[in-house]
DSSP file (Angstrom, degrees, kcal/mol; ACC not computed):
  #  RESIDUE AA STRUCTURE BP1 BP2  ACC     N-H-->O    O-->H-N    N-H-->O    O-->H-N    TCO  KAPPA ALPHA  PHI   PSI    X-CA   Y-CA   Z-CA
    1    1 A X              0   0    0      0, 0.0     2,-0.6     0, 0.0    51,-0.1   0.000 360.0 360.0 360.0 133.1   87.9   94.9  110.1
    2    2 A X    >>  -     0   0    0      1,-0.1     3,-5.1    50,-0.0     4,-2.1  -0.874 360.0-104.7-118.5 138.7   88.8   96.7  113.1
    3    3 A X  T 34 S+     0   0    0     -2,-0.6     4,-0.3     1,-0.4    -1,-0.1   0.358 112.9  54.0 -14.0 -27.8   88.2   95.9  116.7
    4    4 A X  T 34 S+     0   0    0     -2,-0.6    -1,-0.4     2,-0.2     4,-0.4   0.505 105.4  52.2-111.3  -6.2   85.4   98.2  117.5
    5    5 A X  T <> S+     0   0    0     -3,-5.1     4,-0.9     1,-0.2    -2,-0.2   0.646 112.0  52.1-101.3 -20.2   83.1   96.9  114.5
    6    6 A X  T  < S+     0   0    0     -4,-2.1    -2,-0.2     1,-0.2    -1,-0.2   0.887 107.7  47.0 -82.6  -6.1   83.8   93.2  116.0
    7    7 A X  T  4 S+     0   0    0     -4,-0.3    -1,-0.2     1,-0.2    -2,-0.1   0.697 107.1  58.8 -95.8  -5.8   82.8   94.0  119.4
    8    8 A X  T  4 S+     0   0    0     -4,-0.4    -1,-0.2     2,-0.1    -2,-0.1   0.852  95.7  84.0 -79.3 -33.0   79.6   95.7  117.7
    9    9 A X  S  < S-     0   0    0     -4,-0.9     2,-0.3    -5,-0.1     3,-0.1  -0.123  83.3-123.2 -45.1 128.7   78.9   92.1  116.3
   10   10 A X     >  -     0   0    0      1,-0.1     4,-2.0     4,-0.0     5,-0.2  -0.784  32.6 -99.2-108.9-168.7   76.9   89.4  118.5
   11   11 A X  H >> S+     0   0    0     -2,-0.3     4,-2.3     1,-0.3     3,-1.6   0.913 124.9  43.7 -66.6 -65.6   78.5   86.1  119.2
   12   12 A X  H 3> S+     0   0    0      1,-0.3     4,-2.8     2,-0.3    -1,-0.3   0.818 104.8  55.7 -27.3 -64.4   76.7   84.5  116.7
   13   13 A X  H 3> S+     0   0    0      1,-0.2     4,-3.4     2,-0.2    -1,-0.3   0.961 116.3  53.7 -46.3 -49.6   77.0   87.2  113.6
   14   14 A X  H XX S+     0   0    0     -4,-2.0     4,-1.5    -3,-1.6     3,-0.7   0.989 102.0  49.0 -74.0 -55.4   80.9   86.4  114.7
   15   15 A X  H 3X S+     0   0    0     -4,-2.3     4,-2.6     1,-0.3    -1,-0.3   0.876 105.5  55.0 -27.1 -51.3   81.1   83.0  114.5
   16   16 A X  H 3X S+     0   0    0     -4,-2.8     4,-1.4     1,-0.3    -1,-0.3   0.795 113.1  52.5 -87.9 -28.0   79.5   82.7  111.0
   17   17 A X  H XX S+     0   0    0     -4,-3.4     4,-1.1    -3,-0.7     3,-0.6   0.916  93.7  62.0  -5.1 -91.2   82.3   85.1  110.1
   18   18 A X  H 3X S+     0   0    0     -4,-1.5     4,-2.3     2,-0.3    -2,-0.2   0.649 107.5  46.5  -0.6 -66.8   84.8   83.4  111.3
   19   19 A X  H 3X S+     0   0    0     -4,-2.6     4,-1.7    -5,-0.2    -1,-0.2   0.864 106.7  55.2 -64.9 -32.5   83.8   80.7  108.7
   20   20 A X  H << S+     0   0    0     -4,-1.4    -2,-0.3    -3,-0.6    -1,-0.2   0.798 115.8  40.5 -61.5 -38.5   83.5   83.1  106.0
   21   21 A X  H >X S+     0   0    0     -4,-1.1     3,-2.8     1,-0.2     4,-0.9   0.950 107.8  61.5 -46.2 -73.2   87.5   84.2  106.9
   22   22 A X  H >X S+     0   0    0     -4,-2.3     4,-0.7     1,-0.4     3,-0.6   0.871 112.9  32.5 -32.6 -61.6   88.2   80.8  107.4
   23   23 A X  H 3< S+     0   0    0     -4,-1.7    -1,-0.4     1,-0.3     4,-0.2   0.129 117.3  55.6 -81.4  25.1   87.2   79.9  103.2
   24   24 A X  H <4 S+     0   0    0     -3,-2.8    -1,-0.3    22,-0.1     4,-0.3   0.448 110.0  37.1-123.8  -7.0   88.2   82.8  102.1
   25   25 A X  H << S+     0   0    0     -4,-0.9    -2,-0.2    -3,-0.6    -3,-0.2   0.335 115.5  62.6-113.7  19.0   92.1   82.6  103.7
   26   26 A X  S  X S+     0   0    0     -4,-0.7     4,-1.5    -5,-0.2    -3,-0.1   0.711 108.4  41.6 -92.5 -42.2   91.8   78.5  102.6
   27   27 A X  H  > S+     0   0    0     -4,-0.2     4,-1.0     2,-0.2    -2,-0.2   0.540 109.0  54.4 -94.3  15.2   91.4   79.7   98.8
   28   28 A X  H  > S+     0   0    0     -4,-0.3     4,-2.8     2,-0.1    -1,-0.1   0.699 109.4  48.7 -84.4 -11.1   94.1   82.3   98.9
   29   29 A X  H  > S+     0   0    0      2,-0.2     4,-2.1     1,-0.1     5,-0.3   0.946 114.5  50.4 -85.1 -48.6   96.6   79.4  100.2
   30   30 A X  H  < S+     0   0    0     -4,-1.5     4,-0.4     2,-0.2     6,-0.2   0.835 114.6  40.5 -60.0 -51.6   95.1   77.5   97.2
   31   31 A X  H >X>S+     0   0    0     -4,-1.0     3,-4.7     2,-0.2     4,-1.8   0.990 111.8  58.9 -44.3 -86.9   95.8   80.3   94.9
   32   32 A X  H ><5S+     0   0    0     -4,-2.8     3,-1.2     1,-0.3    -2,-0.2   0.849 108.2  40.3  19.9-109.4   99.0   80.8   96.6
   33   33 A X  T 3<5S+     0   0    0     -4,-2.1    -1,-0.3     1,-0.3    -2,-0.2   0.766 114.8  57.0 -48.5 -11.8  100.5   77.2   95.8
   34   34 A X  T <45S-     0   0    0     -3,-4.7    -1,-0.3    -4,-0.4    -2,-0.2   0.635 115.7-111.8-106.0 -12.4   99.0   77.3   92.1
   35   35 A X  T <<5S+     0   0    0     -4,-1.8    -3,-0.2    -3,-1.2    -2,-0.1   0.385  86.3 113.1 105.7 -27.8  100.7   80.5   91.2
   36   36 A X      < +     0   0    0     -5,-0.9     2,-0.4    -6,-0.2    -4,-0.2   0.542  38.0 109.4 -62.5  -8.3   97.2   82.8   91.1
   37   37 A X        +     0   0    0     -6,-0.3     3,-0.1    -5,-0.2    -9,-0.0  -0.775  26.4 164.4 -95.5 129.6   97.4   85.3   94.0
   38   38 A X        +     0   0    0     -2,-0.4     2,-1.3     1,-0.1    -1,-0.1   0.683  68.2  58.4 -98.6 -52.9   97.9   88.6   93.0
   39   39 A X    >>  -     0   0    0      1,-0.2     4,-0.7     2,-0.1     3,-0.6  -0.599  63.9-177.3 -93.3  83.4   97.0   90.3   96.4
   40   40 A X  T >4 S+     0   0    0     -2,-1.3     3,-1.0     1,-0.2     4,-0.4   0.839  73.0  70.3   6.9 -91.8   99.4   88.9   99.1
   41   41 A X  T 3> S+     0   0    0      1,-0.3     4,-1.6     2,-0.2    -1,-0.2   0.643  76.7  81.4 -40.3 -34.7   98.0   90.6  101.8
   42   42 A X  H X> S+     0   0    0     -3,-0.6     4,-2.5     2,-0.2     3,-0.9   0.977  94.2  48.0 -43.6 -63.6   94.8   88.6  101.8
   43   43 A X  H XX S+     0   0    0     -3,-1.0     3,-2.6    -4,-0.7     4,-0.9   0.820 111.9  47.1 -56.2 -82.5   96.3   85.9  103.5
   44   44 A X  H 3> S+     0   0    0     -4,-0.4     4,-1.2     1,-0.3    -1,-0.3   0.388 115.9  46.7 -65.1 -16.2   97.8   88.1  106.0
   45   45 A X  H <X S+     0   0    0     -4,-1.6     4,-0.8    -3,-0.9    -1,-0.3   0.796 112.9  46.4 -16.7 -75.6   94.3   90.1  106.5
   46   46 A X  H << S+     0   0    0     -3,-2.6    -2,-0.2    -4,-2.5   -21,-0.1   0.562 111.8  50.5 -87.8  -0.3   92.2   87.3  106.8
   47   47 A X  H >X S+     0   0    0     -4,-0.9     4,-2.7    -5,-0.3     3,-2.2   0.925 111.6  48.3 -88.3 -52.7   94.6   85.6  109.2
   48   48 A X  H 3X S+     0   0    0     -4,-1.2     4,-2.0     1,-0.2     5,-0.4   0.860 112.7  56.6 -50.9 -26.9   94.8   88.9  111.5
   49   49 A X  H 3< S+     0   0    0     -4,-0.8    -1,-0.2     2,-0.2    -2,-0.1   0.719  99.4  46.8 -85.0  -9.1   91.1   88.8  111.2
   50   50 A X  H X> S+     0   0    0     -3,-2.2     4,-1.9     2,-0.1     3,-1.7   0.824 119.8  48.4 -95.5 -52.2   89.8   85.3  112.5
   51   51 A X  H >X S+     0   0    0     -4,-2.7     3,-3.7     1,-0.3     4,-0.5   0.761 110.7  48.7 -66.4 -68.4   92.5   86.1  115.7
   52   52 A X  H 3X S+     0   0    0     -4,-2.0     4,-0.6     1,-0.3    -1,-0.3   0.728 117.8  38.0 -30.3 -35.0   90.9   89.6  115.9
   53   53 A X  H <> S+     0   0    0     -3,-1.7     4,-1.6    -5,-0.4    -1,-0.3   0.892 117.9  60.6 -83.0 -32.9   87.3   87.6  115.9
   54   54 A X  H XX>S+     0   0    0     -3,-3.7     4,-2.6    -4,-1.9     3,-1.6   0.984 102.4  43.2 -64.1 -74.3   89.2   84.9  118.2
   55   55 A X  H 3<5S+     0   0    0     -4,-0.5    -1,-0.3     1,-0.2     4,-0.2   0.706 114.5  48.1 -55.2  -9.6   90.2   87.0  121.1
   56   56 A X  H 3X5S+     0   0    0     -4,-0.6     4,-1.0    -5,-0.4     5,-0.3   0.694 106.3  65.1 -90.4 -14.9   86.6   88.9  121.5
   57   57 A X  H <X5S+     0   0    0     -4,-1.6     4,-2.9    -3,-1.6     3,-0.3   0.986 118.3  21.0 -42.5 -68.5   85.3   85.4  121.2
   58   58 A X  H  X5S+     0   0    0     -4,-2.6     4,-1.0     1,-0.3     5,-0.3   0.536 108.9  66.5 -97.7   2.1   87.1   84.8  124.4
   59   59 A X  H  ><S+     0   0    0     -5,-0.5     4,-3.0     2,-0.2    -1,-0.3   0.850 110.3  48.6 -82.5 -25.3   87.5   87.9  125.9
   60   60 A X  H  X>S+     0   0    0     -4,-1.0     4,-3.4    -3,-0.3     5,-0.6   0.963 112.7  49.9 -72.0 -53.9   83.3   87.4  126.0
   61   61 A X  H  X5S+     0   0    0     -4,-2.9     4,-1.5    -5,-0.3    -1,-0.3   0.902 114.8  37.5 -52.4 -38.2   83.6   83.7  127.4
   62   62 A X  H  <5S+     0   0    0     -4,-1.0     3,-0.4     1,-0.2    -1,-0.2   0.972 114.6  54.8-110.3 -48.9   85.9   84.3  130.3
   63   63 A X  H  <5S+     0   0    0     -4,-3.0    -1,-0.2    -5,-0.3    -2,-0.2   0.948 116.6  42.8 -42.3 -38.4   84.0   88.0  131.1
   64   64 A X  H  <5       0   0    0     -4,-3.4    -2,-0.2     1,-0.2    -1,-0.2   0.935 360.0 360.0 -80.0 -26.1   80.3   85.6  131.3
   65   65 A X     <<       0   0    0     -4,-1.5    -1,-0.2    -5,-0.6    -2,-0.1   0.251 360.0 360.0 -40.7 360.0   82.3   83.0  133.2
């Protein structure tokens, strides 16, 4: 996901994201530790991708502040 499709996003749409990210980089760790992940990079993806959601999160809070 790249930067200009999160800013495109409202707060909301991002949040509910966020969670979707959230479960999806909770069963690749699951995978992970049972020996089932083929694609790696998921983790490291979906981790870049909740901070990517994080910081326009907050770049919005402190700009309405």
């Amino acid at each position: 996901m790249k930067a200009a499709d999160v800013r495109a996003k409202s707060t909301d749409e991002l949040k509910d994201e966020i969670l979707v990210l959230k479960k999806q980089q909770f069963n690749a760790r699951f995978q992970q530790a049972t020996g089932q992940l083929e694609n790696t990079a998921q983790m490291k993806k979906a981790r870049r991708d909740i901070a990517r959601i994080k910081t326009i999160l907050g770049q919005r809070a402190q700009a309405g502040s």
